[in-house]
N, C-alpha and C positions, 0 to 999 in steps of 0.2 A: 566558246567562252571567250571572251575579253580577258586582253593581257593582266587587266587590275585584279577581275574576277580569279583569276588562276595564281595568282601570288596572295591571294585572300586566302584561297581554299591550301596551299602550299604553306601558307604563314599557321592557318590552322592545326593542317597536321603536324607540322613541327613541333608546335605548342602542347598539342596534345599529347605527343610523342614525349616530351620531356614531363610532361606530367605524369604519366604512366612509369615513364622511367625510373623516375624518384619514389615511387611509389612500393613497398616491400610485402610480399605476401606471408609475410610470418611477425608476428606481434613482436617489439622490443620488448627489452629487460624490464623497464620503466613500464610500459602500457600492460605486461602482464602481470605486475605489481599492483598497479591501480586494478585492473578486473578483479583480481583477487582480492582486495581490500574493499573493492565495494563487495563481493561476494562475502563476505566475512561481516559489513554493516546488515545487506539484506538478511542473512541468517538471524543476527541480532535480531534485526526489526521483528520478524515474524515470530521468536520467540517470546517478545515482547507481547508483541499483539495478542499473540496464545495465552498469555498469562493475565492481562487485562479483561480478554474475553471471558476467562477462569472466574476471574475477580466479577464480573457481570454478572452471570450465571448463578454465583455463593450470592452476593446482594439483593437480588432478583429473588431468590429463593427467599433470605431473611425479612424481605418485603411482602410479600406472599402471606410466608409464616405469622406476620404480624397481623398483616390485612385483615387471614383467617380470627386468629382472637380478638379482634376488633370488632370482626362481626356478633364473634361469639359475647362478648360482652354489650355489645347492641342488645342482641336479642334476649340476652338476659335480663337486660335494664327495663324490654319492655314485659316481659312477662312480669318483672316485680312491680314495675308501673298496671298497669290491667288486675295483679294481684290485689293491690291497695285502691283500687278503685277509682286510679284517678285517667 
């Protein structure tokens, strides 16, 4: 290797070396705070969601329900139509 190439690769580890350095394997106060706080919106959410899909499922049904009489008053409308002859 070339004088420049080895103060390349020496510059690098160095770099890298202080980067690692600074670097801490256990969460701060602050970043365990924020985890917890987004933990605490995610729960929300899916609570949420739970309860919308709830709200789905009831309206879904009441649609259903209506459809059903809808029909039923169709078919009645035609049987009194056919009754009266027209």
């Amino acid at each position: 290797m070339g004088k420049i190439s080895k103060n390349v690769v020496l510059a690098l580890f160095l770099a890298g070396g202080l980067v690692l350095s600074s670097c801490s394997n256990t969460p701060s106060d602050e970043e365990m705070k924020q985890l917890n706080d987004l933990k605490a919106e995610v729960s929300s959410l899916e609570k949420q969601v739970a309860e919308k899909q709830r709200e789905k499922a009831a309206l879904e049904k009441q649609v259903a329900e209506k459809n059903g009489k809808l029909q039923q008053c169709q078919s009645d409308q035609e049987a009194v139509k056919k009754g009266l002859g027209k």
